[in-house]
ZAPA-510793 format. One record per residue: x, y, z of N, C-alpha, C, O, CB in turn. Coordinates in steps of 0.2 Angstrom, whole numbers, plus 5000, padded with zeros to 4 digits. Glycine has a CB too. Example, Ala and Ser with C-alpha at 12.3 -4.5 7.8 and 13.67 -1.06 7.14 Angstrom:
! residues 2
506649725039506249785039506649845039507149835042505749785045 506449895035506849955036506450005039506750065040507049975029 
***
This chain:
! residues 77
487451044954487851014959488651024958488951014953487650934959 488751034962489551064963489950994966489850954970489651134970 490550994960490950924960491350954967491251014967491550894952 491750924972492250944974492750884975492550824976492250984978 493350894975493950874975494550884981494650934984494150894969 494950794981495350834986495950804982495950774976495350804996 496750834987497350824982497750754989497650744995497950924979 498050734986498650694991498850744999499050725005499650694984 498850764998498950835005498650825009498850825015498650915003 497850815007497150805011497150755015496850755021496450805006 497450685012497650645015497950615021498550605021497850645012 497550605026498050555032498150495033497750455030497950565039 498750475037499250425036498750365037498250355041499950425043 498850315031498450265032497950275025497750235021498150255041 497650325026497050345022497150315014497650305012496950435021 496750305012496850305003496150335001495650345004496950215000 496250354995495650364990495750344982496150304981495650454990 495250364978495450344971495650394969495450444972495050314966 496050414964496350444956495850454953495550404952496850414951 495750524952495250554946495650594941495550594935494650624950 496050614942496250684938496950714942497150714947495450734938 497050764936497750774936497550864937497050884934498250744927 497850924940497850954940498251014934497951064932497750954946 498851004934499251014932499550964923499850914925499551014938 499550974917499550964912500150924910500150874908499451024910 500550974913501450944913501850904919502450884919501951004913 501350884924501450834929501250784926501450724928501250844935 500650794922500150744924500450674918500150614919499250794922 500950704913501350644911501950604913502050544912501550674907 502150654916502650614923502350564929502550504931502850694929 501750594930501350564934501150504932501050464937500950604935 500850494925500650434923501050394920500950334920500350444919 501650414918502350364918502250324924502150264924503150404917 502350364930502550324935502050274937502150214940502850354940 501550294936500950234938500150284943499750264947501550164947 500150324940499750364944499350384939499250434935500050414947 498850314939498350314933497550314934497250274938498550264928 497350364931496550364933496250314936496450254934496050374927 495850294942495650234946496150194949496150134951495250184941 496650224950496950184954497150214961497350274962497450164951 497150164966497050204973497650184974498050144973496550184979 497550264978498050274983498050294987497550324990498350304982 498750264992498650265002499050315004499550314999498750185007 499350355009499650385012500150345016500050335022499250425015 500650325014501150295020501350355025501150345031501950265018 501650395023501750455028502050525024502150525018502450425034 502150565028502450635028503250655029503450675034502250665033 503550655024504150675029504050755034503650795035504850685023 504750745038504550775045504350855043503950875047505350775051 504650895039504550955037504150965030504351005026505050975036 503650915029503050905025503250935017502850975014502350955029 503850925014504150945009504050905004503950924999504750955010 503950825005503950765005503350715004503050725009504250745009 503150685000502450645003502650575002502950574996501750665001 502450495006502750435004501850415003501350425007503350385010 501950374996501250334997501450294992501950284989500450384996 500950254991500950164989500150194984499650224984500650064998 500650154978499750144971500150064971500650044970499750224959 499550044971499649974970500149934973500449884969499649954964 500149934976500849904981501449924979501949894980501049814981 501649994975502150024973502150084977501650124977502250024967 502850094980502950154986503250214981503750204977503550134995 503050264982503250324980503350394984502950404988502950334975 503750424983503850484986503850564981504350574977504450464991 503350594982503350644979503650704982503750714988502850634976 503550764976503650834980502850854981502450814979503950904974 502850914985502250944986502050974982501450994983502250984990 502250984976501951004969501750954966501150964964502351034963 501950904964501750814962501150794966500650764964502450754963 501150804973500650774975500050844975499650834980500850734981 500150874973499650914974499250944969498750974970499850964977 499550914962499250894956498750834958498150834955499850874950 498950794962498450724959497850744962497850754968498750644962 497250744958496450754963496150694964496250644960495850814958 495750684967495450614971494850624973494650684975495850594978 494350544972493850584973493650614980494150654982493350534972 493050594984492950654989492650584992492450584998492350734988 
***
């Protein structure tokens, strides 16, 4: 059986999923400083206009990432 995975990207406004896994090695410490830790869900607030940007909430904390940052974070399906 084949796992698959989506990233923060896959995501529309409103949506949330859970935190599985980190794609990327050297984000993935950045990423957990800030609060982006295995099981914890996350929701899509929005896009900025030229999708450069992504805003979303882990635990009632809003963040905004790059499209590299969010495209490390994998989620379940």
């Amino acid at each position: 059986m084949q796992r698959r995975y989506r990233s923060i990207l896959d995501l529309k406004k409103n949506e949330s999923a859970k935190t599985l896994a980190f794609s990327d090695p050297e984000l993935a410490c950045k990423l957990t400083a800030m609060g982006f830790l295995p099981g914890a869900r996350v929701e899509m607030v929005r896009q900025s206009p030229f999708g450069s940007a992504y805003y979303v909430k882990v635990d009632g904390v809003r963040f905004a990432l790059r499209e590299e940052e969010a495209a490390s974070i994998l989620l379940e399906v």
